[in-house]
VMD Tcl script that draws the C-alpha trace (Angstrom):
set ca {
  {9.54 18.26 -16.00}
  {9.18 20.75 -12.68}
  {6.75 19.04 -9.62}
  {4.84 21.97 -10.52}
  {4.16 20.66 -14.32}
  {3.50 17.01 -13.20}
  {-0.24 16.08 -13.87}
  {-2.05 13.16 -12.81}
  {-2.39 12.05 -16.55}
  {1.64 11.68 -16.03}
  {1.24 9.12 -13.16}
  {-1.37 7.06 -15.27}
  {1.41 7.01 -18.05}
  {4.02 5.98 -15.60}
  {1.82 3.89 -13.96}
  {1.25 1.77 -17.41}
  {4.91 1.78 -18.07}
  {5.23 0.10 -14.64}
  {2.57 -2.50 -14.27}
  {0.52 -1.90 -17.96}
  {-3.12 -1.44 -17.85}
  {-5.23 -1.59 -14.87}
  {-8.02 -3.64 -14.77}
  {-9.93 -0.76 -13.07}
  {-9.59 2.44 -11.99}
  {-11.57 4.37 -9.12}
  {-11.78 7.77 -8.88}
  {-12.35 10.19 -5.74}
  {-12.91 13.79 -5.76}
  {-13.01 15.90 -2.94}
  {-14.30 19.29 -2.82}
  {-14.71 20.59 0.63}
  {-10.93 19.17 2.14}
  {-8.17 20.94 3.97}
  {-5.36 22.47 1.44}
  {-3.12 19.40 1.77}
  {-5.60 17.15 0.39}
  {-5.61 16.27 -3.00}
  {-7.95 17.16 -5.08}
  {-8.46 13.85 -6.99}
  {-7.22 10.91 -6.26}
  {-7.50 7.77 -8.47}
  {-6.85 3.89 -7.11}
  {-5.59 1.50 -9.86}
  {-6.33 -2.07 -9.90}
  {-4.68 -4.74 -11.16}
  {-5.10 -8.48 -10.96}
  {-3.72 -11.94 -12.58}
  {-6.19 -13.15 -14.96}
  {-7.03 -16.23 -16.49}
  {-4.22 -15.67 -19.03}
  {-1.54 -15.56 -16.73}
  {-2.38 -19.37 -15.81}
  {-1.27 -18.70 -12.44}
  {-1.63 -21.34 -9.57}
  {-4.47 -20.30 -7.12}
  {-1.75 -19.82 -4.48}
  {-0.10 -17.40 -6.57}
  {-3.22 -15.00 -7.83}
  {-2.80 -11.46 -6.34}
  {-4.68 -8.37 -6.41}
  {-3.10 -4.68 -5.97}
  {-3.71 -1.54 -5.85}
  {-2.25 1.78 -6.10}
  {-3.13 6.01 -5.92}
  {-2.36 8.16 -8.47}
  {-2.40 11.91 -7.01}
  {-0.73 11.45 -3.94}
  {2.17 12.43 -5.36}
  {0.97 16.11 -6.13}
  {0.68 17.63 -3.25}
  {3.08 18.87 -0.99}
  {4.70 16.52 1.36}
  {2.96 16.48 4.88}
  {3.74 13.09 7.23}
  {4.97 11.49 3.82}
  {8.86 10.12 2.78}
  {9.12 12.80 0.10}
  {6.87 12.46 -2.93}
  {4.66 8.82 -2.87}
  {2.50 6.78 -3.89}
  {0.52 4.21 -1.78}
  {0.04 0.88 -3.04}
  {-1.54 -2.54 -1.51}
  {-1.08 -5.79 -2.22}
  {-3.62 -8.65 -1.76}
  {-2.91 -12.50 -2.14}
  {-5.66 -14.21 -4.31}
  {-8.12 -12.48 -7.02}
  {-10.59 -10.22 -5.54}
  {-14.22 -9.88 -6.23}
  {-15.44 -7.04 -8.06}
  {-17.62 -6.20 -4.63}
  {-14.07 -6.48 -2.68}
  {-12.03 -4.06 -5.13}
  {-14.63 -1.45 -4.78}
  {-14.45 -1.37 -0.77}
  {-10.94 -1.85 -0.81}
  {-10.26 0.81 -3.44}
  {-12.41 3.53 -1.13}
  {-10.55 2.31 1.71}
  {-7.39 2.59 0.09}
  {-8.22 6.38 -1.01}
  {-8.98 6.96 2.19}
  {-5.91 5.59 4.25}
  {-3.66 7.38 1.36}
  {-5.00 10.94 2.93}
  {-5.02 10.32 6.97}
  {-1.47 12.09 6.87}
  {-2.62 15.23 6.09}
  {-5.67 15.14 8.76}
  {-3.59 14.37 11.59}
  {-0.66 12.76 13.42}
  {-0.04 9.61 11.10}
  {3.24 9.01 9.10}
  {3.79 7.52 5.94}
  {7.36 6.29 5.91}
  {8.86 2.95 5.71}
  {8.95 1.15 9.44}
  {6.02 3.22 10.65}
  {2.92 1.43 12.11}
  {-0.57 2.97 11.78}
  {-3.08 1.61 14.31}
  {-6.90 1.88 15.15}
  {-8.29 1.31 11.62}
  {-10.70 -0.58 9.96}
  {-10.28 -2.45 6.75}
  {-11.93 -4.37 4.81}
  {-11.22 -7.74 3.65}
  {-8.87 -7.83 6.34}
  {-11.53 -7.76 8.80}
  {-9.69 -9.09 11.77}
  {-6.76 -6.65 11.27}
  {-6.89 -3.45 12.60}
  {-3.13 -1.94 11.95}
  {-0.70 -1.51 9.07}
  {3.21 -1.30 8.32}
  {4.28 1.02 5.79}
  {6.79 -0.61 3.81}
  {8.77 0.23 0.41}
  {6.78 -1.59 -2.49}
  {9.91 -4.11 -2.22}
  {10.03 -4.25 1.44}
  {14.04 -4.03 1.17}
  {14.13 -1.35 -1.42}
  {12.88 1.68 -2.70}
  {11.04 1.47 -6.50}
  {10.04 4.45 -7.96}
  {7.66 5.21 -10.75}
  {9.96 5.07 -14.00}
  {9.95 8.11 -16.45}
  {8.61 11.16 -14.24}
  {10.54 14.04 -12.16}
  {10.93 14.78 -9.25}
  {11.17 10.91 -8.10}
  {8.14 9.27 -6.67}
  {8.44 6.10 -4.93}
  {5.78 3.66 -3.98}
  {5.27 2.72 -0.35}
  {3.28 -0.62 0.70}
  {0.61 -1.15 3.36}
  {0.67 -4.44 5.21}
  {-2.47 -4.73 7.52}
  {-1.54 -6.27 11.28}
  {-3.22 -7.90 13.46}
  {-2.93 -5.78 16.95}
  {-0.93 -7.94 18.19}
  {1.25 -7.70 15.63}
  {1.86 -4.07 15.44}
  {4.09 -3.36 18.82}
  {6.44 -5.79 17.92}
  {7.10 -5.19 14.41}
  {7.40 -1.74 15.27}
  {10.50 -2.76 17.80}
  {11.75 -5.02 15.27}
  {11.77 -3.37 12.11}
  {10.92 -4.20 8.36}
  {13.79 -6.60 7.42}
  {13.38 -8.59 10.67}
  {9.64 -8.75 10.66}
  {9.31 -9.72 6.95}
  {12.40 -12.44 7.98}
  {10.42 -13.80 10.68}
  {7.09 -13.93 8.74}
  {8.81 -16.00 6.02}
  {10.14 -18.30 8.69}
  {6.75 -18.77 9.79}
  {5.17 -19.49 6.71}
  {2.50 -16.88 6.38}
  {1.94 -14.81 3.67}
  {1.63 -11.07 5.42}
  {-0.95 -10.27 1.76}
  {-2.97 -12.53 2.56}
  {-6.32 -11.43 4.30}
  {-7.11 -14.92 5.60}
  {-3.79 -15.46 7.24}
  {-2.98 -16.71 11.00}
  {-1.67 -14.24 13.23}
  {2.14 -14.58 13.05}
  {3.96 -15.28 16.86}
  {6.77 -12.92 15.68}
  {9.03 -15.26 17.75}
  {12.99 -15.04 17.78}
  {14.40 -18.59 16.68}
  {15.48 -20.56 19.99}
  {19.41 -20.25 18.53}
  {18.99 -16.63 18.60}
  {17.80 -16.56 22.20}
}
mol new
graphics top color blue
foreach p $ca { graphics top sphere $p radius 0.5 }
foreach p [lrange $ca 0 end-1] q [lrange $ca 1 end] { graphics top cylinder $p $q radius 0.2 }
display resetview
């Protein structure tokens, strides 16, 4: 299978041998856009249900484009597909927002001068949910690692967004992935979670 024969009915497929069915799927279509736009764009939901008999601490919520992928690189790593995870199980009212919001972070590389690779901080946004947040860090979907969407050609890995508080942003930037997800641990705080403290990003005193 050429890039040129890959269809967006392919990603669903991988898609559902990745993660299995979505709980929803949006779907965006843009007529009037700039030729490096996609065309359509769909945002996959899933969540942990009551079946999974998951501790509240332990729900999640994520999301991920489908279409992204099609079009020709421009500010991406190669061929992608944004995803975003979210600690806890989100309101139908919160998936929609954050599904449009997703769609439209996935396509501010090809408006302007905004990367999508992993280290790269995005700043200046709005997002909801995590209202008080007003960056991101692109990330692989494993933080350490790339994953790629299993059974499609050429490869398509999946980049994460974690929002950042302002604050935040600078020095993770400086720092890197692998030392800011190290030092978030060491804090305690869960970077997914939307009602999280800002994190003090501090080197431990044995370090200093």
């Amino acid at each position: 299978m050429t890039s040129f024969e890959l269809q967006l009915e392919d990603l669903h497929r991988a898609y559902r041998e990745w993660a299995g069915e979505p709980f929803s799927t949006s779907t965006f279509r843009r007529e009037n856009r700039p030729p490096a736009v996609p065309a359509a764009l769909d945002v996959l939901c899933y969540r942990s249900t009551d079946e999974d008999r998951l501790r509240p601490e332990n729900e999640f919520t994520f999301f991920a484009t489908a279409g992204l992928s099609l079009q020709d690189a421009h500010g991406l790593s190669g061929r992608i597909e944004l995803t975003w995870r979210l600690a806890g199980r989100r309101s139908w009212e919160e998936i929609e927002a954050l599904a449009e919001a997703l769609a439209e972070l996935a396509v501010l590389p090809m408006y302007g001068p905004v990367l999508f690779v992993p280290g790269a901080v995005v700043r200046n946004l709005s997002l909801p949910v995590f209202r008080d947040m007003d960056s991101l860090l692109i990330t692989h979907w494993g933080v350490h690692s790339p994953e790629y969407l299993p059974g499609v050609q050429p490869p398509i890995g999946l980049l994460s967004i974690k929002p950042l508080f302002g604050s935040e942003a600078a020095m993770v930037e400086s720092m890197g992935v692998s030392e800011a997800c190290r030092r978030f641990l060491l804090e305690g705080i869960d970077w997914d979670d939307p009602a999280r403290a800002c994190a003090t990003l501090q080197r431990e005193r044995d370090d200093i």
